[in-house]
Each structure stands twice: as C-alpha cells, then as structure tokens.
N, C-alpha and C positions, 0 to 999 in steps of 0.2 A: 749404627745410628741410634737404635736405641737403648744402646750403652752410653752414648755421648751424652745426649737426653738428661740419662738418670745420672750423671755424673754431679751435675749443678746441683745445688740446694734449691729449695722453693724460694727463700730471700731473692738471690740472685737475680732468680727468675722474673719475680716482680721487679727487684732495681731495675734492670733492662727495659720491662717495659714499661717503667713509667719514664727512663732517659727518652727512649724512642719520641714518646708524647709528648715532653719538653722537646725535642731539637723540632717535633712535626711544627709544632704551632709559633714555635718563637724564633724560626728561623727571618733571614730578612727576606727572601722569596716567597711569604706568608703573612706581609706585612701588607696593610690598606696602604694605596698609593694617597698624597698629601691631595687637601679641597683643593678644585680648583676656582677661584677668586669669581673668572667670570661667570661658571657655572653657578657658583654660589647666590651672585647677584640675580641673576636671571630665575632662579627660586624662588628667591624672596619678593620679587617685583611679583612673579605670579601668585606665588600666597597674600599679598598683600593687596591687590586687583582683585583677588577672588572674596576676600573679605570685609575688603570697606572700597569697594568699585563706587557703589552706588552714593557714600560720603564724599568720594574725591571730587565726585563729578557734580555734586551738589555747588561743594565749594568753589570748582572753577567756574561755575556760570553767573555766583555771586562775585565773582573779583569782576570778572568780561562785564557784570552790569554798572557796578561803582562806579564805573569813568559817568556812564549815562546820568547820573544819579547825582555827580557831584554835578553837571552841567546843568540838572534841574533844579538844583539849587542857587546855584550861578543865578541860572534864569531868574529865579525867583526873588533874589537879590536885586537882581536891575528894575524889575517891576516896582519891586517896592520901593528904590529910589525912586524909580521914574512917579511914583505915587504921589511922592513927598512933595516935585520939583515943583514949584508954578504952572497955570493952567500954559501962556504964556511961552514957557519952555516948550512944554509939550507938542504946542501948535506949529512951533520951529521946526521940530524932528522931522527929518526926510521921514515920510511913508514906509520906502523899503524896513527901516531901521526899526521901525513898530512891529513891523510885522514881523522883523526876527524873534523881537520879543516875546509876540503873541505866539506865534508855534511851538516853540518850546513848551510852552505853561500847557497845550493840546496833549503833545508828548507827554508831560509829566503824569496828565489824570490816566494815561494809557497804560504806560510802565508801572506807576507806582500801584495802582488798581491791582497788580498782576503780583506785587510785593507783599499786600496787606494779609494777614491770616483768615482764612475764612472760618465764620461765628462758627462752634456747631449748630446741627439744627435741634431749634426747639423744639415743643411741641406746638400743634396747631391748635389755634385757640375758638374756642367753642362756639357752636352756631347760637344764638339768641335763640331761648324759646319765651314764647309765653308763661306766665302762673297758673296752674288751676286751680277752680274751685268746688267746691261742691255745690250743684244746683238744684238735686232734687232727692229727697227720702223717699223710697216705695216700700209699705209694710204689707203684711200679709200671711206671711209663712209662719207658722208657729216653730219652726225649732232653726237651727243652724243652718244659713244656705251653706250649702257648699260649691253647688256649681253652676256657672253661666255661659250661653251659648246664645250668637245674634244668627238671624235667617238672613241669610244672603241676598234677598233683596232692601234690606235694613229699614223693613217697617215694626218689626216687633220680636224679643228675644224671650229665651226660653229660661229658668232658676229651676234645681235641685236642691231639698232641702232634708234635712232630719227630721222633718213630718210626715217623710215615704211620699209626698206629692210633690209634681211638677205644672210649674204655672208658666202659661205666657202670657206676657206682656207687652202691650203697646206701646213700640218706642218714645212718640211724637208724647207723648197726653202721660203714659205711666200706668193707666189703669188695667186691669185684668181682663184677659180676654175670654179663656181658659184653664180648667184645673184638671190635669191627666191622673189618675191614682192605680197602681197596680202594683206598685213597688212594697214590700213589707218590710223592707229596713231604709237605711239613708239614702239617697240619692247620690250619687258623686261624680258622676260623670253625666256630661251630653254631649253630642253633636248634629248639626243639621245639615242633611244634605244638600246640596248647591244642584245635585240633577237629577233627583227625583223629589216626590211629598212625600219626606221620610224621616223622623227625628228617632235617634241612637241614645239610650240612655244604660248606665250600668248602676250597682249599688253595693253598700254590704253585704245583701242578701244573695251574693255570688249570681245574678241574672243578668244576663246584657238582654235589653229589648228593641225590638223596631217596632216604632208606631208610624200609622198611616196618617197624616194631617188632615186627609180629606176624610175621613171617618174617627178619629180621633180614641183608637183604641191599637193596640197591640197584635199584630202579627204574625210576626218573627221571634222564636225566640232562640239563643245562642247558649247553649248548654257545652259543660266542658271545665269551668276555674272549678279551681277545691276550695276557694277562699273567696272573700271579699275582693269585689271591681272596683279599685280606684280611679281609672284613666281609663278615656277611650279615643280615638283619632280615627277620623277617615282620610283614606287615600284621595288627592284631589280627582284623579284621572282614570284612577281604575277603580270597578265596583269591591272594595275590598275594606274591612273593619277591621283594626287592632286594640284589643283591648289587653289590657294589665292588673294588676294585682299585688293582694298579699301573698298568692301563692310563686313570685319570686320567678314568673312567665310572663309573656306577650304571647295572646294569640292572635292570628292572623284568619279572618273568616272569609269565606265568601258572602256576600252583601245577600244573593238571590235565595242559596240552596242551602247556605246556613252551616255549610263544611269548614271544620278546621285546617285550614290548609297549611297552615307551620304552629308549631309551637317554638317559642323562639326563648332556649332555655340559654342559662351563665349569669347571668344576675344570683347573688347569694342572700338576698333580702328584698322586701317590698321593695315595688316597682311604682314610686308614686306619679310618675307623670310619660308623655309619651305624647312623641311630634309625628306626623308622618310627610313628606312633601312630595314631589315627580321627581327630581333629582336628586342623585347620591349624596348620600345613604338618606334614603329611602322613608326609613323608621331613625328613630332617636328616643333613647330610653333615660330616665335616670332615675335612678334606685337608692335606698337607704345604706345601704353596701358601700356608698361614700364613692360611686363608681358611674360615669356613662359610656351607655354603648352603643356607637354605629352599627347599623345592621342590614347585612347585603339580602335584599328579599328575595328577589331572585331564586339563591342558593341556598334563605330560610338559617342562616346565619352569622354572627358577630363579627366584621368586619378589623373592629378596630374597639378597643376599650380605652377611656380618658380616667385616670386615675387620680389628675391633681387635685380632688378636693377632699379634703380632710374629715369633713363629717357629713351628713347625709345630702342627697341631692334631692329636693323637694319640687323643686320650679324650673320647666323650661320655656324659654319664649324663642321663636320665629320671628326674624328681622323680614317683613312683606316685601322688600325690593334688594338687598344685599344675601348676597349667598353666605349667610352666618348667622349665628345660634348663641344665646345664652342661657346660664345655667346657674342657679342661683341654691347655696345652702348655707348654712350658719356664718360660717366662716367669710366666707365672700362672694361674691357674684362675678362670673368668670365668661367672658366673650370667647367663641371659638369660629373657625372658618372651617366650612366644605372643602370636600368630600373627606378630607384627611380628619378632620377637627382639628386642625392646628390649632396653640393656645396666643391669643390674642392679649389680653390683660384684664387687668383685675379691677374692680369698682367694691370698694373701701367705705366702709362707715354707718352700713346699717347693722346696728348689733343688737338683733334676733332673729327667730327662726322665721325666715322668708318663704311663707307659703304659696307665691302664686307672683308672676311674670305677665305682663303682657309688652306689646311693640307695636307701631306704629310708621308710617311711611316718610312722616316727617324729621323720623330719628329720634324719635323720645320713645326709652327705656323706662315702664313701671312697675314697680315690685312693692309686693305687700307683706307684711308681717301679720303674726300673730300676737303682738301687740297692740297692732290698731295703725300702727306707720306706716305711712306708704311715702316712699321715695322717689320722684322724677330723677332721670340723668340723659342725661347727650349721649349716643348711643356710640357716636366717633369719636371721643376724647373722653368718654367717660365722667364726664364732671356734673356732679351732682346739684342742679340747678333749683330743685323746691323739695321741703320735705313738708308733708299731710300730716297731722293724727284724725284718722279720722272719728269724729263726737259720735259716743256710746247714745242710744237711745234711752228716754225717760223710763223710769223705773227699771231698767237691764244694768246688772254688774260689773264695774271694772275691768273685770277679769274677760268680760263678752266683748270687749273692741277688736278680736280678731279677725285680719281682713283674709279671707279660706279663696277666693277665687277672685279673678280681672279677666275684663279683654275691652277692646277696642273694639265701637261699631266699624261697619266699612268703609265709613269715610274718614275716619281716623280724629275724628273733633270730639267725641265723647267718650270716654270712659267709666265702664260700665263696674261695679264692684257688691260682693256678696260678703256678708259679714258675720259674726258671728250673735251679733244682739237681733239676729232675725232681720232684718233691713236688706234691701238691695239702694246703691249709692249710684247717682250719676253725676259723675266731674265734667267739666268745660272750660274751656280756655279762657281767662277775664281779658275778654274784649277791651276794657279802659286800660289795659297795661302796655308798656313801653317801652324800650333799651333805654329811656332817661330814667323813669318812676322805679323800672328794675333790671337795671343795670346788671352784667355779669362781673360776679366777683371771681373774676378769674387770677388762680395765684400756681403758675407754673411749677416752681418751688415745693410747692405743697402736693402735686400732681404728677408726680415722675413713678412711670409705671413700674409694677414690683413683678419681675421674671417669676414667678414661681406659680 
C-alpha cells in the first residue's frame, strides 16, 4: 500500500483532490431546492407588518374615516343652502328634516375636533408682579456693608460691614437701635436664630461668633477655619452652625458645646455662599470652583456635585414654599430642584458679577450685582419683569453702587439690600401700579428655555 502511495506524483495528488471538491459541491444533490412563492409571500408580509405596522394601520383608520368626513361636508353643504333659502322655506320644513340637519353638524365638532393636530405646548405665561421701588436710604456704616440678616419676629434686622461693626436696626422707622463691635476685620456673614436670643456672625478675621441678644456681648466662640468666614447658615431644626470660607471647607458646629462635628471638604476654591434647610440635602454650597454641592449631613458628605456653570458660583437663594434652589454666577442664574438638584433653566441677561440672591413666597426672584443692578424675575417662567440700578449715594464713587447682600423680611413685601457706597436700601411694591399702567411684556419667542 505504501508503494502504491508513493507511486503518484504530488501534481496528481492535488488534481484528485481538487476534482473530489468540484463533483462534492457542484453536484445536483447539493443544489438549494428553487423559493417557494408562498413562502416567499408570507415573509415579506411579515417583514413588512413588522416595519411599517404602525403606518398601515394609521392609514386604514384614515380611509374608514373619509366616508364620515365626506357626509360632514354634505352636511354642511345643505346647512348652507338651507341658510340661503327664505325665512319662509324654512318654516315649511317638516321638523324631522331639521333635525337631520342639525346632528350631523353635532357630529362633525366631535369627529373633526379628534382630526385637528394638536398646538405644541407653549410656555406658560407669567404671573403679574408688581414694580419696585426704592423707599428708604439707611446710612451709618462707615465702610462696605456686606451682610444682612431680619429676626424672625420681623421687628428689626441686623448689617455687617467693613468697619468690623454690626448694627441693628428697626425695621418699621429705620433707625438704630444697637452697635455690637468685637470683630477686627469685615463682617460677612449673620444669622439669627428663630429659637434661641442668639445672633451668628463670621468675618475675615477667620472668627465665627455667638452673641447673646439679651446681653449683647459674645459668648461663643467657633475656632477651627485657616482663612477668612465668608458665609454662614443655620440649620432650621436642629441646633447646628455651618460655616464657609476661603479655606475651601464648610464646617459643621455644634450650636451649645462649640464642636466641629464635620468638616465638609471637595470644594477646590472659596466657598462663597451656603443654604442649609430640614430636607435633603440638607446643606448646599456653591464655590468659586465654578461647582455646587449637595451635601448629605448625616454621613458629613457630598452627595452629588452640579457642574454646569462655567464660572464662579457666588449667590445662592431659597425658594420659601417650593422644593428648589437657585444659583447665580457671571454667566447665568440657573434654577434647580431637590434632593437630586436637577437642572431647571436658565435666566439670561444680567451681565455682571451677581453677588447676592434672595426669594420670596410670592415667586419673585432678586439678584444683585456688583454694578449697582438689580434684577426682579418670575421665579416659574423665569421672565424678567423690572430691572433697578440702584442711586450711588452723594459724594461715594461710581465704582461704590455695588449691591454685596439681599434678603426679604418675613412677610415677603420689603426687600432689604446692603451696598457698597455704605447704605442699606429698602424696596416695596409701588402700590399705584397695575397689569394696565404695567402690563407684562411677555414675548414667548424670545423666552425658550436654553438646555444646558
């Protein structure tokens, strides 16, 4: 055998095996049997059901409706005769025959209603506010207010200023009531407690303090930032202080014993502003980092970071009756919604560094600049309904109309504002005004909100 083998040449060998390969494949017992027709049909119908089902089915409900549609015309056809004909005729007409009339034309508002493409929807158009005005100058501070805070029973508010003194003031009248001093740099922060006699003050000079109201000295003091206190918040419900900074931290205090009980680091730069409320999240920071952050207290960290705004975050406000947040920097003023911070939309058109937010119950959104503008807007549609400058004081410079702090008393009718030509400013609603005198100029068109 294996003489036979070696008998063939190598050629051979291959021609053989490639005839084999020819007769395997090309024989007719290796041939595909011919389509069959019905099968074929029956594919096609199902690729074709599977791909435009929902086109076919469209169109056959529009042919089934045509017949209805040519009779509503019909109809409409003999109405209009019958329109034309003499009073006369009309009176002639058997009853029954009217009334065929009449039904059909029932039918057609039914059918055709169900035909018509429905509008998109717009946007909803803005609630009326009133104008403000400004109604009262309060002078006194020698250097730059920076910060304002009302007492919770809204008889009289407290200013922080670049003279290291904190004054209060009687709301009703304006005038002074007290002047606190123990601070040796700026003032930048307050807050008053709502359930104790106890007002919260921070500064440059890295100090957070508690002063007694019924003794009207200092207490407490909160050691711990490496830098300058910008911002400070209290918790509404629990005895707890957050305070912020240049040093790029929030801490978290205990109110009584004066412990730091988190330090709530990730922020990469100044932390200029800071909300705290009872429900999640909890704390809310926003920093020069171009970044804010939810913050779970609890567990004494960041939740969730908001990245879309582009350059620093200076202002945040507190909507008092809707679970949502805005957040104001060069670029835009940006609405977000709890617990997630989902992004809401954007309010367009103040173009400068917006120092300071406040909010209202009524749904009016006020932001200040460091130019002296301050802007009203509709907090639900965002449309910006009055813009302020507000008047530098007599002999202070141009360059001093910066508005550094806002907020709202607790009834939500005055707005309170601290400036930089030394002034504190109280606005109010101008009572003589009207939706005829000040009509909104509402222009949808112009008002389509920008995703990003």
């Amino acid at each position: 055998m294996v003489d036979e083998v070696q008998r063939h040449s190598v050629h051979t060998l291959v021609f053989r095996s490639l005839k084999r390969a020819h007769d395997l494949f090309i024989t007719e017992h290796n041939k595909l049997p011919d389509k069959d027709p019905v099968a074929e049909k029956i594919w096609r119908s199902v690729k074709a059901r599977d791909q435009y089902g929902s086109i076919v089915d469209t169109v056959r409900k529009k042919k089934a409706l045509q017949p209805q549609v040519d009779d509503l015309m019909a109809a409409d056809d003999n109405l209009a005769a019958i329109a034309e004909e003499p009073m006369s005729t009309i009176a002639n007409t058997p009853s029954n025959s009217m009334s065929l009339a009449v039904v059909p034309q029932q039918q057609q508002q039914n059918t055709t209603q169900a035909l018509i493409p429905r509008r998109p929807h717009s946007m909803p158009k803005p609630k009326w506010h009133a104008p403000w005005k400004l109604c009262r100058v309060i002078s006194g501070h020698l250097g730059w207010v920076r910060c304002v805070a009302v007492e919770p029973a809204n008889e009289w508010f407290v200013t922080g200023a670049a003279d290291r003194v904190i004054k209060v003031w009687d709301l009703a009248s304006g005038t002074l009531k007290v002047s606190l001093t123990g601070h040796i740099s700026t003032v930048r922060g307050l807050a008053v407690s709502p359930r104790h006699p106890y007002l919260f003050s921070c500064g440059e000079d890295r100090q957070v303090k508690c002063w007694d109201l019924e003794y009207n000295k200092v207490i407490r003091h909160y050691h711990g930032h490496l830098s300058a206190v910008y911002c400070l918040a209290l918790h509404p419900t629990i005895d707890v202080l957050i305070t912020a900074g240049r040093d790029s931290t929030a801490r978290v205090w205990d109110m009584r014993t004066k412990a730091n009980v988190f330090t709530l680091t990730g922020h990469t730069n100044t932390i200029a502003s800071v909300l705290c409320q009872a429900a999640e999240p909890q704390v809310i920071t926003g920093s020069h980092d171009c970044t804010i952050r939810l913050w779970d207290l609890a567990a004494g960290k960041s939740r969730c970071t908001l990245t879309n705004h582009k350059k620093s975050v200076r202002a945040l406000a507190l909507h008092p009756n809707l679970y949502m947040f805005a957040s104001a920097s060069p670029d835009n003023i940006k609405q977000w919604k709890c617990p997630e911070g989902k992004f809401i939309q954007n309010l367009t058109g103040h173009n400068a560094i917006i120092e300071c937010m406040a909010a209202n119950s009524d749904g009016v959104l006020v932001s200040g600049a460091n130019n002296g503008s301050i802007h009203l807007w509709d907090w639900r549609t965002g449309y910006n309904f009055q813009r302020l400058q507000a008047p530098v004081q007599p002999g202070s410079m141009d360059s001093e109309a910066g508005v550094y702090a806002m907020t709202f008393d607790h009834s939500g009718s005055r707005l309170i504002t601290t400036d930089a030509d030394k002034t504190i400013k109280i606005y109010k609603e101008d009572d003589s005004a009207s939706e005829e005198s000040h009509p909104v100029n509402w222009r949808p068109d112009l008002m389509k909100r920008k995703r990003y």
